[in-house]
N, CA, C and O atoms as CSV, one atom per row, in Angstrom:
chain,resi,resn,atom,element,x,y,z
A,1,UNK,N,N,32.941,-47.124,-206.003
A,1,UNK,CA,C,31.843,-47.122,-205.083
A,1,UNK,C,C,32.340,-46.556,-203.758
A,1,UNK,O,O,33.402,-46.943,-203.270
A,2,UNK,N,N,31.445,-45.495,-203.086
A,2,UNK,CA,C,31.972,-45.342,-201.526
A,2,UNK,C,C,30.414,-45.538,-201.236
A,2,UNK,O,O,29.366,-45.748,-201.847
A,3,UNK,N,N,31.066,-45.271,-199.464
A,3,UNK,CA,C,29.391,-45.926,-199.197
A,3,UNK,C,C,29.989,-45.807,-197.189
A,3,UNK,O,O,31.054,-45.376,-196.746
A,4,UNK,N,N,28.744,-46.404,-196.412
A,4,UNK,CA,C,29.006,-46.849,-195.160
A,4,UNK,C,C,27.908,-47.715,-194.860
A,4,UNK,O,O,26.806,-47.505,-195.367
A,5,UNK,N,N,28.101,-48.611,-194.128
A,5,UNK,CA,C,27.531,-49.740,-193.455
A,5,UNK,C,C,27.365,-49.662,-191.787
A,5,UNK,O,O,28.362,-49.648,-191.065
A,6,UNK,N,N,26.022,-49.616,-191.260
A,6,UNK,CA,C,25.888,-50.016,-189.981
A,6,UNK,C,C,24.704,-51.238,-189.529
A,6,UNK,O,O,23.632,-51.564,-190.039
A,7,UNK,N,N,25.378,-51.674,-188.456
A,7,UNK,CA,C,24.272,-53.051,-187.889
A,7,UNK,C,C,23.002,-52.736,-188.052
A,7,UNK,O,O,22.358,-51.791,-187.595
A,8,UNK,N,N,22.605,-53.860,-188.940
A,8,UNK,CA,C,20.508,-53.853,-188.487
A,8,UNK,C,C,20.029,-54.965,-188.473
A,8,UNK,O,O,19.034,-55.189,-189.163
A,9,UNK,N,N,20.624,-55.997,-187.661
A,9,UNK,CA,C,19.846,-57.076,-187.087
A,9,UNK,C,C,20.419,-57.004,-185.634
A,9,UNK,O,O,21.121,-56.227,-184.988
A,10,UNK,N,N,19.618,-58.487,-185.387
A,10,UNK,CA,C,19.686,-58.732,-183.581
A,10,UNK,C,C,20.214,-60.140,-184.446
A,10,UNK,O,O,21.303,-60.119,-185.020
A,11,UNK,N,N,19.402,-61.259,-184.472
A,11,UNK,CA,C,20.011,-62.081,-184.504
A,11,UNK,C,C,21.007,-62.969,-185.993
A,11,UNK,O,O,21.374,-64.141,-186.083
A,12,UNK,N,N,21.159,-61.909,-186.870
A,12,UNK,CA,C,21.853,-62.528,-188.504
A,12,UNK,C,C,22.726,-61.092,-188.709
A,12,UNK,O,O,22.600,-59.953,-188.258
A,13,UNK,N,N,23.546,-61.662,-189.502
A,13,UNK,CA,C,23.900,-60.509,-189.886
A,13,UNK,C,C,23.469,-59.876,-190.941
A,13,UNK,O,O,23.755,-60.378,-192.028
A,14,UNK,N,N,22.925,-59.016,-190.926
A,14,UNK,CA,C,22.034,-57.728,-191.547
A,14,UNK,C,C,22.418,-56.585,-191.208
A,14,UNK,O,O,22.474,-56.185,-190.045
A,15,UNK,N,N,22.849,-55.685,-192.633
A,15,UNK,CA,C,23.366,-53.848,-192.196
A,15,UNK,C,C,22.900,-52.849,-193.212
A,15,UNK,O,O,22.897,-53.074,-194.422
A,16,UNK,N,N,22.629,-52.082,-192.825
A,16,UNK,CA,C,21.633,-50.760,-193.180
A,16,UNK,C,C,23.358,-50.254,-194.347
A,16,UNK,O,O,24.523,-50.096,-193.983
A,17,UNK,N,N,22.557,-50.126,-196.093
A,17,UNK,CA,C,23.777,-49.397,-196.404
A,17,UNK,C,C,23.516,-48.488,-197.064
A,17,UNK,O,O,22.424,-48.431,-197.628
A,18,UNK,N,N,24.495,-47.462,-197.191
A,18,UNK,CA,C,24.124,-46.021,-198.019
A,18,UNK,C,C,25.753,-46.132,-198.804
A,18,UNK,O,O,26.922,-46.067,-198.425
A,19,UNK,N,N,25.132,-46.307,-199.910
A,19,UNK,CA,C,26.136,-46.429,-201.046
A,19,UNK,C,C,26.058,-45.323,-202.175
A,19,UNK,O,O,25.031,-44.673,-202.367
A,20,UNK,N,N,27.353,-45.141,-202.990
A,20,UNK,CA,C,27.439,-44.370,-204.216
A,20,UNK,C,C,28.082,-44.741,-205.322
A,20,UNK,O,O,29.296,-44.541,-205.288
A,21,UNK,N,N,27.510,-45.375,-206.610
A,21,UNK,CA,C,28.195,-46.129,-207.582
A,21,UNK,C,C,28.547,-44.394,-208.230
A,21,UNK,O,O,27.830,-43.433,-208.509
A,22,UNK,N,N,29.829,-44.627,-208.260
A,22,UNK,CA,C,30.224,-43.409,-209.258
A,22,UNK,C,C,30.664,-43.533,-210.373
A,22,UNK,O,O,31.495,-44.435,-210.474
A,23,UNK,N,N,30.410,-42.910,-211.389
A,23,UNK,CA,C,31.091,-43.136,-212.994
A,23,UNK,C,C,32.096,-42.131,-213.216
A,23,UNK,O,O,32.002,-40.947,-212.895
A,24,UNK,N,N,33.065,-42.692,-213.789
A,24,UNK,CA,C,34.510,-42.110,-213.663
A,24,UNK,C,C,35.108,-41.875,-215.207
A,24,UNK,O,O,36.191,-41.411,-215.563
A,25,UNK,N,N,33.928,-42.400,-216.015
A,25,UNK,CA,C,34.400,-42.530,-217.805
A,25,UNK,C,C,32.806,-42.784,-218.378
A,25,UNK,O,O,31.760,-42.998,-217.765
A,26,UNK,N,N,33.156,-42.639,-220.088
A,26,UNK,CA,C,32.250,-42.529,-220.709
A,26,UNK,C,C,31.012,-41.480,-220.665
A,26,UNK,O,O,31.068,-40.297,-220.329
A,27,UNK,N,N,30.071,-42.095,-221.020
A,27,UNK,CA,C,29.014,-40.969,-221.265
A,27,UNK,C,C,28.378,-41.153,-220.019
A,27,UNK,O,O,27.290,-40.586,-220.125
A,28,UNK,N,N,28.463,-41.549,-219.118
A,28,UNK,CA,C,27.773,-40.664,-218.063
A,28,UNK,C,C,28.852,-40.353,-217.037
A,28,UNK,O,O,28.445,-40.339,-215.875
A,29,UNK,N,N,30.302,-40.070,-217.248
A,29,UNK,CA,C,31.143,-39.932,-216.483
A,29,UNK,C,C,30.939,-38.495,-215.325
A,29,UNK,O,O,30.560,-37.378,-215.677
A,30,UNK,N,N,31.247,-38.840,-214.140
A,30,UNK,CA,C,30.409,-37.347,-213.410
A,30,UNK,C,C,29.189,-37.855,-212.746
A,30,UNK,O,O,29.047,-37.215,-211.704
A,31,UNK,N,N,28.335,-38.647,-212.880
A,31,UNK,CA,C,27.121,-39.039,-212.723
A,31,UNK,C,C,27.179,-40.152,-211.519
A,31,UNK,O,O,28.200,-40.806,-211.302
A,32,UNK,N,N,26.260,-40.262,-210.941
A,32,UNK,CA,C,26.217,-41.129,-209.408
A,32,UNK,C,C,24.992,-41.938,-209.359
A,32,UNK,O,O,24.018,-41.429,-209.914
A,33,UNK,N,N,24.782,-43.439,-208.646
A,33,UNK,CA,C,23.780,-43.510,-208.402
A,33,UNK,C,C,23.851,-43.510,-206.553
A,33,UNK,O,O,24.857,-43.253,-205.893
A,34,UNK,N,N,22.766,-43.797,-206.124
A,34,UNK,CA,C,22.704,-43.826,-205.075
A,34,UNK,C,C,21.624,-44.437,-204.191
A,34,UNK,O,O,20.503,-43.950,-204.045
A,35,UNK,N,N,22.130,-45.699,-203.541
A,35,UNK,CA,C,21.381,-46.804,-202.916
A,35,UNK,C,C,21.418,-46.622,-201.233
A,35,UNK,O,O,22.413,-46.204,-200.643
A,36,UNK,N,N,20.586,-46.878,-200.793
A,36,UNK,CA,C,20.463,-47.262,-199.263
A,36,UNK,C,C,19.348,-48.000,-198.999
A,36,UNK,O,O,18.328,-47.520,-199.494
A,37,UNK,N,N,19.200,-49.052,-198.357
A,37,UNK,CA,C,18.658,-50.252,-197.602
A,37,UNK,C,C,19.376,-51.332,-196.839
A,37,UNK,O,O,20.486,-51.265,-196.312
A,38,UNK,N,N,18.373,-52.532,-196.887
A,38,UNK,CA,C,18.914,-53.153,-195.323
A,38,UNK,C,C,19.772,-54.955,-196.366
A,38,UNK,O,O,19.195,-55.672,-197.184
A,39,UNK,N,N,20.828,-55.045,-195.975
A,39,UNK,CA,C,21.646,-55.779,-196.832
A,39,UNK,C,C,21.604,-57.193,-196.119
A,39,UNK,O,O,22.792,-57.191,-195.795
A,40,UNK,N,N,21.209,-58.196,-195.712
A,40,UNK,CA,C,21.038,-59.221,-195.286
A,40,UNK,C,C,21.732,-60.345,-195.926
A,40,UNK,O,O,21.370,-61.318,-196.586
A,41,UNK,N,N,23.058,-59.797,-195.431
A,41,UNK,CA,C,24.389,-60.537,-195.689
A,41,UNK,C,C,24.294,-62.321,-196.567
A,41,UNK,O,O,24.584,-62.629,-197.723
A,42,UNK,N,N,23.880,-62.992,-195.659
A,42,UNK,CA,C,23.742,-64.628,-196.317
A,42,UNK,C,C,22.276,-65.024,-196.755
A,42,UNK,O,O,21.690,-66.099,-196.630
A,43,UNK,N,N,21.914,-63.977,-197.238
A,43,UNK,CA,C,20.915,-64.319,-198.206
A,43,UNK,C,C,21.955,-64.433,-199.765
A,43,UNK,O,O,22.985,-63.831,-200.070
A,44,UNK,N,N,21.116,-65.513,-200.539
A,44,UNK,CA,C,22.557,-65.753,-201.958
A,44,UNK,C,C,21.927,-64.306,-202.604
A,44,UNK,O,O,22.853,-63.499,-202.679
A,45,UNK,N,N,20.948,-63.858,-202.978
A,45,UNK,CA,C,20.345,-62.269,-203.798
A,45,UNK,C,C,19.888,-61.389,-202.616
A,45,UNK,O,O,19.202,-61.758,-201.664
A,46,UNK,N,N,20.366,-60.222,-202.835
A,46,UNK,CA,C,19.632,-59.507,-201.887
A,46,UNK,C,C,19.192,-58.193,-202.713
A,46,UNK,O,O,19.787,-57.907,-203.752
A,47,UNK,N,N,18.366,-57.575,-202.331
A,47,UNK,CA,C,17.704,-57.026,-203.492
A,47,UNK,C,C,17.383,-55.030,-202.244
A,47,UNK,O,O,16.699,-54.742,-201.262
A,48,UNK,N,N,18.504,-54.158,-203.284
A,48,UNK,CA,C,18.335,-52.868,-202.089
A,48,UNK,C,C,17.792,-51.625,-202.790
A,48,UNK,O,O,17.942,-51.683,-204.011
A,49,UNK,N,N,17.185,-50.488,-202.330
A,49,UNK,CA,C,16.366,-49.911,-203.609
A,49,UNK,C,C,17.546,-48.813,-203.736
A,49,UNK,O,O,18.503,-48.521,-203.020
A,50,UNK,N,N,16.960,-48.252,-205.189
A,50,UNK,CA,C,17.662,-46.966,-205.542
A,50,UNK,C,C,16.488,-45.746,-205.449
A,50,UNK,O,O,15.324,-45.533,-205.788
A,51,UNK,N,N,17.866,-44.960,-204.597
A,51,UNK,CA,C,16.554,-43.717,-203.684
A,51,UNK,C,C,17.091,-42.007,-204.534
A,51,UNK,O,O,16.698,-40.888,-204.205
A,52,UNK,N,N,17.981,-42.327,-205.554
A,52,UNK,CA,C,18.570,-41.181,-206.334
A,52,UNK,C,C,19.530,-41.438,-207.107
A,52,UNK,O,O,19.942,-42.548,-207.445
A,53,UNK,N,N,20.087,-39.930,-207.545
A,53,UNK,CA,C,21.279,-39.855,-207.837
A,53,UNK,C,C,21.817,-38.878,-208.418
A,53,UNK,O,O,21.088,-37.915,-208.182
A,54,UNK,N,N,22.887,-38.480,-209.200
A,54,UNK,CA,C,22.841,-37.127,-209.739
A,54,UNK,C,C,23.507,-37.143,-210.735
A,54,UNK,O,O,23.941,-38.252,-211.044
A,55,UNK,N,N,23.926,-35.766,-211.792
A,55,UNK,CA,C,24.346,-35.996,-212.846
A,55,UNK,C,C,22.878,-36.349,-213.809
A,55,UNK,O,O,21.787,-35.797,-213.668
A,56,UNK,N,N,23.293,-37.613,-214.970
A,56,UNK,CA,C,22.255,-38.038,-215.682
A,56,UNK,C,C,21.508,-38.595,-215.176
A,56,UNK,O,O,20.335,-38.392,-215.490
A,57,UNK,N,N,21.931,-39.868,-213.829
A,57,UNK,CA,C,21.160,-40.224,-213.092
A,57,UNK,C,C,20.284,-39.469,-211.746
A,57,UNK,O,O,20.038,-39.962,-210.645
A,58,UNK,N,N,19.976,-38.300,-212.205
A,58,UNK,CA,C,19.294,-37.190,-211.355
A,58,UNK,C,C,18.092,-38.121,-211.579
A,58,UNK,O,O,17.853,-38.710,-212.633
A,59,UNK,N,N,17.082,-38.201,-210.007
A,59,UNK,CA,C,15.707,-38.926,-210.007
A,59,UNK,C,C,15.623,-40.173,-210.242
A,59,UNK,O,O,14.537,-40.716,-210.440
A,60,UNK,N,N,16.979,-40.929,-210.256
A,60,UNK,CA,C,16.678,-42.402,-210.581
A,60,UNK,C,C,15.829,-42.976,-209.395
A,60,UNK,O,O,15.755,-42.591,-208.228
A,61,UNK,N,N,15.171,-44.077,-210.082
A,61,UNK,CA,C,15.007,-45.225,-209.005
A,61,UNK,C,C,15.042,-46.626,-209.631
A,61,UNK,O,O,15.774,-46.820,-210.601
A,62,UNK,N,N,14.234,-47.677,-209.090
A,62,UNK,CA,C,14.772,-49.258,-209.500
A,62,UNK,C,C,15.383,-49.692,-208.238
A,62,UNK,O,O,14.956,-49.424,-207.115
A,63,UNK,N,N,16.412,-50.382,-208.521
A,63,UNK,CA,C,16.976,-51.544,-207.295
A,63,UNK,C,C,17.934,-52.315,-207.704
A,63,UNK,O,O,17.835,-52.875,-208.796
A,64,UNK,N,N,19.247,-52.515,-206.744
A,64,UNK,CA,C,19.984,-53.235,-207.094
A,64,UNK,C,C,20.118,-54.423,-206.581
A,64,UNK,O,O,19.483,-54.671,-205.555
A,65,UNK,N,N,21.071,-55.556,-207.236
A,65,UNK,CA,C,20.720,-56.843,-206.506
A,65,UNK,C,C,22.315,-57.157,-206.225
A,65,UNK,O,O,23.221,-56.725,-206.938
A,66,UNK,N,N,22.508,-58.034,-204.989
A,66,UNK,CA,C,23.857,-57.939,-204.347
A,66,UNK,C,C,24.249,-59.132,-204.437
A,66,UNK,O,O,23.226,-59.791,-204.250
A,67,UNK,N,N,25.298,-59.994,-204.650
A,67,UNK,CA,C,25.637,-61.189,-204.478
A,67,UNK,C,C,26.840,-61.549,-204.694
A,67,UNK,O,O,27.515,-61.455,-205.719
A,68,UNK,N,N,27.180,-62.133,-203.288
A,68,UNK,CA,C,27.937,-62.283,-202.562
A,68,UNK,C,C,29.180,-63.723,-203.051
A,68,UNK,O,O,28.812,-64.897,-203.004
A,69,UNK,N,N,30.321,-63.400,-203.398
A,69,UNK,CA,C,31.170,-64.084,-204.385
A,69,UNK,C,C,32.160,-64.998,-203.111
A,69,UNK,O,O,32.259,-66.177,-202.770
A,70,UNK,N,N,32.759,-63.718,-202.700
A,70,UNK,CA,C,33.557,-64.457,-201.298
A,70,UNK,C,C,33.226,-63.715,-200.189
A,70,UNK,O,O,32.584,-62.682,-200.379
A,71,UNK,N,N,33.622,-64.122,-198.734
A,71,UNK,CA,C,33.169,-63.775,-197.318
A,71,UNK,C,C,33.998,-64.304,-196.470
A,71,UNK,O,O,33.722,-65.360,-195.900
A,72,UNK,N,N,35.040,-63.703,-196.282
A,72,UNK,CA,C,35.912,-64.136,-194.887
A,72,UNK,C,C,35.387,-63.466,-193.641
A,72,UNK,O,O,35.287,-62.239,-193.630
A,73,UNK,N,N,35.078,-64.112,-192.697
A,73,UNK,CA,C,34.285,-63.709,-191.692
A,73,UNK,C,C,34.893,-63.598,-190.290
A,73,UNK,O,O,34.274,-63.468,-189.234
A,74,UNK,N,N,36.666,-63.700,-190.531
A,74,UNK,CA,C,37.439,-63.230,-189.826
A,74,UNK,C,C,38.299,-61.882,-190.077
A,74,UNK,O,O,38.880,-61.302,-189.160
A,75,UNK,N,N,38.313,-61.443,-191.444
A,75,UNK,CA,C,38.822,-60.183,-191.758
A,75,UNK,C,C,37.821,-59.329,-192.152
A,75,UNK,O,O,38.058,-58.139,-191.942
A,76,UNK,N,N,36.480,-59.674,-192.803
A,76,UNK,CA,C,35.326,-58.748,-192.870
A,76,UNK,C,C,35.503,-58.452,-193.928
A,76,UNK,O,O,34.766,-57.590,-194.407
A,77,UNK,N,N,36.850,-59.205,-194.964
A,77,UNK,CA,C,36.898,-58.873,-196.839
A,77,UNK,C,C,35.908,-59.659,-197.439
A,77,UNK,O,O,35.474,-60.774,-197.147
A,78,UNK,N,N,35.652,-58.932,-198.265
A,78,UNK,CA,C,34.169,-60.085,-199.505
A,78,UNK,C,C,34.225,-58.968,-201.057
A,78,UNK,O,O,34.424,-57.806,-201.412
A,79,UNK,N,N,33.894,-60.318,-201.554
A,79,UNK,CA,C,33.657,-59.736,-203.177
A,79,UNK,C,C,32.689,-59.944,-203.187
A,79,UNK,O,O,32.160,-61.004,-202.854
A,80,UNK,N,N,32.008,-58.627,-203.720
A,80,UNK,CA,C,30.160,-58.869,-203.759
A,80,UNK,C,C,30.014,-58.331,-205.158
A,80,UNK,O,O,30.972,-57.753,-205.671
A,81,UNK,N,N,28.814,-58.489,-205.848
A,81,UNK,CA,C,28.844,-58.494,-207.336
A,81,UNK,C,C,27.334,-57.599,-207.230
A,81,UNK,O,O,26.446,-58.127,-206.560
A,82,UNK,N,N,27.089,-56.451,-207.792
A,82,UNK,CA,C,25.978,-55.851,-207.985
A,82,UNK,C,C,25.922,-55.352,-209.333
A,82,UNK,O,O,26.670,-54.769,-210.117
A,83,UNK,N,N,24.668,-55.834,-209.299
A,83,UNK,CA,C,23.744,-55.715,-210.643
A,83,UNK,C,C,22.549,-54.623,-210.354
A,83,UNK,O,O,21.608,-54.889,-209.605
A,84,UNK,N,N,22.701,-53.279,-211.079
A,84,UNK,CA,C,22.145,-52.292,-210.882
A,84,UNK,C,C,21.093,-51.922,-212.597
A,84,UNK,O,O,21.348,-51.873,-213.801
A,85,UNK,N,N,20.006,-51.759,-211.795
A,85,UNK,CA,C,18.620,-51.599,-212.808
A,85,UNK,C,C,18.046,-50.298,-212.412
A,85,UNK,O,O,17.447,-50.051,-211.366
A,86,UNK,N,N,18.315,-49.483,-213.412
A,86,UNK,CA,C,18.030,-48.217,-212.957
A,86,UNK,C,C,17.287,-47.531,-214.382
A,86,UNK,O,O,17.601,-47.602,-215.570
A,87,UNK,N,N,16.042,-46.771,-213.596
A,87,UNK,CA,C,14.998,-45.821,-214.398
A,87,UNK,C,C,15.457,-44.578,-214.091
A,87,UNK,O,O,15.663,-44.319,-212.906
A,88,UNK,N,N,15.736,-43.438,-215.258
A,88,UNK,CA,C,15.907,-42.463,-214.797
A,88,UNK,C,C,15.749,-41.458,-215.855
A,88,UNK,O,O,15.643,-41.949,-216.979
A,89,UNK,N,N,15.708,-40.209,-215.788
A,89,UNK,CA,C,14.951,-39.431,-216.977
A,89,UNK,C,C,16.215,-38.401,-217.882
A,89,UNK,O,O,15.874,-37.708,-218.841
């Protein structure tokens, strides 16, 4: 996955993300999806849409759901677990 994260709240922590699940093997190896929305950190599901992608996943959409395993909130490390549901032609 690469990706970048910037602030989008005032008062929680909430951040705008533009992500890229990439496949590196198998049959859709080469192929990308690609998410951006608003990630609202300590919610336990957070739910961000899929706005593309390319390769096989050319025109996807659906939504992935984020959840959050660990959160050190002095180093900014976390294991987050996404579950990706994707339509695509």
């Amino acid at each position: 996955m690469a990706g970048l994260y910037a602030s989008a709240a005032l008062d929680t922590l909430g951040i705008l993300m533009a992500m890229n699940f990439v496949f590196v093997e198998g049959e859709y190896s080469g192929s990308t999806v690609a998410v951006m929305g608003r990630n609202q950190v300590f919610a336990t599901v957070r739910e961000m849409p899929i706005i593309g992608g390319r390769g096989l996943f050319r025109f996807a959409r659906e939504y992935v759901e984020a959840t959050t395993h660990y959160f050190n909130t002095k180093s900014g490390d976390a294991v987050v677990e996404y579950n990706c549901y994707v339509m695509h032609y």
